[in-house]
MARZAVO-759761 format. One record per residue (C-alpha): y, z, x; chain. Coordinates in steps of 0.2 Angstrom, whole numbers, always signed. Each point is the difference from the previous one (the first is absolute). Layout:
+-------+-------+-------+----+
|    py |    pz |    px | ch |
+-------+-------+-------+----+
|     Y |     Z |     X |  A |
...
+-------+-------+-------+----+
***
This chain:
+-------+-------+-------+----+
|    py |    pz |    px | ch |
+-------+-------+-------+----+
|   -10 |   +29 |   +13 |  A |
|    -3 |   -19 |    -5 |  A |
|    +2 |    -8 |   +14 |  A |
|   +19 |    -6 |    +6 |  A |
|    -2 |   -17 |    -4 |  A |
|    -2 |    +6 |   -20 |  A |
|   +15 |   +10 |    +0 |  A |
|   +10 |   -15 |    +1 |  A |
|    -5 |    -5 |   -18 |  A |
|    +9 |    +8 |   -10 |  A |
|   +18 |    -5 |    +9 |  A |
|    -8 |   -17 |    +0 |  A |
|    -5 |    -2 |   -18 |  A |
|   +20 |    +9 |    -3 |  A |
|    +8 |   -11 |   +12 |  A |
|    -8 |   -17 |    -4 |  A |
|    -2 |    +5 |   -17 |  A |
|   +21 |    +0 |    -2 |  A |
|    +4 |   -15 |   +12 |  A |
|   +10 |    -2 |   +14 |  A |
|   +13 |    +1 |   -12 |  A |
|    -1 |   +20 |    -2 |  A |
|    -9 |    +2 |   +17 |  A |
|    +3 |    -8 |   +15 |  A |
|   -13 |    -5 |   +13 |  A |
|   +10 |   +11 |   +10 |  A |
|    -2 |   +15 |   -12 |  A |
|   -17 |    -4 |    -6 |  A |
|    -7 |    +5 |   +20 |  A |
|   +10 |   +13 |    +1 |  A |
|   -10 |    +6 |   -17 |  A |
|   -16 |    -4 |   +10 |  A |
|    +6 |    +9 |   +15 |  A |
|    +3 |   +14 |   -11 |  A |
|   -16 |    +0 |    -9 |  A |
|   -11 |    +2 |   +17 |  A |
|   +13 |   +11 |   +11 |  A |
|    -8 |   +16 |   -11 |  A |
|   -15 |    -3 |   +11 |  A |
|    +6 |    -1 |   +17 |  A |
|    -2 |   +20 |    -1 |  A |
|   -17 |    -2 |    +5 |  A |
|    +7 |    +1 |   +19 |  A |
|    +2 |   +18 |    -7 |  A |
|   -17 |    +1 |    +6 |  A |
|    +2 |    -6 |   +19 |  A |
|   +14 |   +14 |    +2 |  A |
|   -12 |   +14 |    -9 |  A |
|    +7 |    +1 |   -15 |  A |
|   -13 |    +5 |   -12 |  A |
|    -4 |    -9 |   -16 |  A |
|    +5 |   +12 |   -12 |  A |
|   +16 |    +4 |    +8 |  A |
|   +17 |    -3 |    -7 |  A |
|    +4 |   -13 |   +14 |  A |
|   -19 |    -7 |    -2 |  A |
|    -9 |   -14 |    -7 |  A |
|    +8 |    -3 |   -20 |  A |
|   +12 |   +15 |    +5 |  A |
|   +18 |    -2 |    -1 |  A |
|    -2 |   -19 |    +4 |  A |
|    -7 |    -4 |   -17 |  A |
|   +13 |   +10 |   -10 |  A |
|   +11 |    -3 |   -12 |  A |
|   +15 |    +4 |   +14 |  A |
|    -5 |   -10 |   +12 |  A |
|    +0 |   -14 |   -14 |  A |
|   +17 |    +3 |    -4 |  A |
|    +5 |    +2 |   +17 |  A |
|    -6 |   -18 |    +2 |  A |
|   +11 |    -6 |   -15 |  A |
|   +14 |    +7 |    +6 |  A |
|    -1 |    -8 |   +19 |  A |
|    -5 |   -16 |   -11 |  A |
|   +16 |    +3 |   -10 |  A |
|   +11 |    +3 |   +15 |  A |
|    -7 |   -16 |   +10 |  A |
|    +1 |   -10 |   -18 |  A |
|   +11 |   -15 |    +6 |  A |
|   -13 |    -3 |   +12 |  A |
|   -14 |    -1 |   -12 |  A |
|    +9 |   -13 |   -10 |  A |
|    +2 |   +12 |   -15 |  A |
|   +12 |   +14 |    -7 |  A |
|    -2 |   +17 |    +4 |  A |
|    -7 |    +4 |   -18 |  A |
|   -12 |   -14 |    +0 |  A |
|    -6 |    +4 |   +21 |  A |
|    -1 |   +20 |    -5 |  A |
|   -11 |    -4 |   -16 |  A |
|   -11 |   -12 |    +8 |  A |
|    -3 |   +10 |   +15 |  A |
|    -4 |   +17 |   -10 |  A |
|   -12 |   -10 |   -12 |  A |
|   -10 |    -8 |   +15 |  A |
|    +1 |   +16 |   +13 |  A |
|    -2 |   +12 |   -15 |  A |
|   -16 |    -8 |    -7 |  A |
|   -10 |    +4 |   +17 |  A |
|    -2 |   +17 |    -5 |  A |
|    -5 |    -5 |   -18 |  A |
|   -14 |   -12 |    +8 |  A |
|    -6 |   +13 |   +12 |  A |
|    -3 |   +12 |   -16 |  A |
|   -11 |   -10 |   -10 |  A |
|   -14 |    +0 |   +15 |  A |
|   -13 |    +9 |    +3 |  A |
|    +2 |    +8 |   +16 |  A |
|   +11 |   +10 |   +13 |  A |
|   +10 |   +17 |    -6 |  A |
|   +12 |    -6 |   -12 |  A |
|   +16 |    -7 |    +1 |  A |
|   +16 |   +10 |    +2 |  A |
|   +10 |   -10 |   -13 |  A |
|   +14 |   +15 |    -4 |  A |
|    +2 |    +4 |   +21 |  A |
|   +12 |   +11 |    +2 |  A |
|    +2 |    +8 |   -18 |  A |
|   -19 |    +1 |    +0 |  A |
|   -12 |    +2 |   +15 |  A |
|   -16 |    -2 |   -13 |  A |
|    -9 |   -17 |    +2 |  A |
|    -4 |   -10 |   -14 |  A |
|   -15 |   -11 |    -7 |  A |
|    +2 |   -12 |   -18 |  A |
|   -15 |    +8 |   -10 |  A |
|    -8 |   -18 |    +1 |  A |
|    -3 |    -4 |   +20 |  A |
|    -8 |   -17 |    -3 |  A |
|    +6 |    -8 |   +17 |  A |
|   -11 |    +0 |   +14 |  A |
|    +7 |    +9 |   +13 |  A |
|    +2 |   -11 |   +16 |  A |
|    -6 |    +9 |   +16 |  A |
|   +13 |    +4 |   +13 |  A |
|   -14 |    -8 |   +13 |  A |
|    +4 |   -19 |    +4 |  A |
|   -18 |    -1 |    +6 |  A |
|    -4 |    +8 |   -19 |  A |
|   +11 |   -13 |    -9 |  A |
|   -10 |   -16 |    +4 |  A |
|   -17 |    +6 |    -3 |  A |
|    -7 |    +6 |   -17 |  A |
|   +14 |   +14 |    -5 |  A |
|   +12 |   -15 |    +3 |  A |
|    -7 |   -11 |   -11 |  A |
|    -3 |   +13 |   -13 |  A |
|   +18 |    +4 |    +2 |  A |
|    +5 |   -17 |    -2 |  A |
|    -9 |    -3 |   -14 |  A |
|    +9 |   +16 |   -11 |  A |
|   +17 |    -6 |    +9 |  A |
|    -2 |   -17 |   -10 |  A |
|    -5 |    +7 |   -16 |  A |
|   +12 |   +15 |    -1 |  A |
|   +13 |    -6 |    +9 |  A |
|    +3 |   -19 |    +4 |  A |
|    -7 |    -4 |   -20 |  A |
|   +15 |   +11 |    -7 |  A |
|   +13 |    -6 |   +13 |  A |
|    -5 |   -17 |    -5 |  A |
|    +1 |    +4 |   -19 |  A |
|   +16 |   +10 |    +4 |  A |
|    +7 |   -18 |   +11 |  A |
|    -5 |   -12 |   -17 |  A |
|    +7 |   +11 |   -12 |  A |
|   +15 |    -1 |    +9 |  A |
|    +0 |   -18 |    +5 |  A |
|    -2 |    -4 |   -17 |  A |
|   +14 |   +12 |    -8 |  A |
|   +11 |   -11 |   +15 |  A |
|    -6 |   -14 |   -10 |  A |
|    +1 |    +3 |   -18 |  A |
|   +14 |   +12 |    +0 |  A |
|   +14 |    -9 |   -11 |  A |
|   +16 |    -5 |   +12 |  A |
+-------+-------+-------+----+
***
């Protein structure tokens, strides 16, 4: 996985990308929330789930479903978020859905179940070229970390920044 704080790129570059306009503070952290939330599976591992499992690490969590199940309780609670249902449900499915999509471009682990439950297979993108982050904290600040890092920043904060300008500057140029 890249490590949690990257997976809150992409509904940053999304969300600041369109303005507060089109997402709310309210909603842009309830797209960040959704981005990590796939990775609070790895307490799968404290109750003995096993890795490759269904319930396991980049199991149901990192699905498709899940995401959509996130859009729809962003939907419901839409008022709240400051947004209308259609914007809170799209927002929230891009952020929580793109987890899964991060998770497959690295280089470790088993795969992601991306079509849980229509499909139990796990996939990879045929390029990995993320670093996978280690699930150790004591791992993450020392060499692998920084190597980590280092493939987070080119692969995935350099195209969310691309991705936030590009949108900054249609907000900009866009005839009114």
């Amino acid at each position: 996985m890249p490590t949690i704080v990257s997976h809150a790129a992409v509904p940053l570059a999304v969300g600041l990308g369109l303005g507060r306009g089109k997402v709310s503070g309210r909603l842009l952290a309830a797209g960040v929330v959704a981005s990590i939330l796939p990775d609070l599976d790895v307490l799968a591992f404290r109750f003995g789930i096993a890795y490759s499992d269904q319930l396991g690490h980049r199991g149901f969590s990192h699905s498709l479903t899940l995401a959509f199940l996130l859009a729809v309780v962003a939907a419901l609670f839409a008022k709240r978020l400051d947004a209308s249902r259609r914007a809170a449900f799209g927002f929230v499915l891009i952020a929580a859905a793109s987890h899964g999509l991060l998770d497959m471009l690295t280089n470790g682990g088993l795969g992601i179940a991306y079509f849980w439950p229509f499909s139990d297979q796990r996939f990879f993108f045929p390029e990995q070229v993320i670093q996978v982050s280690p699930l150790s904290l004591h791992r993450v600040f020392g060499p692998a970390g920084l190597a980590v890092m280092k493939s987070e920043l080119l692969w995935v904060w350099l195209p969310a920044a691309v991705v936030f300008l590009a949108l900054l500057a249609l907000r900009r140029w866009r005839p009114r």
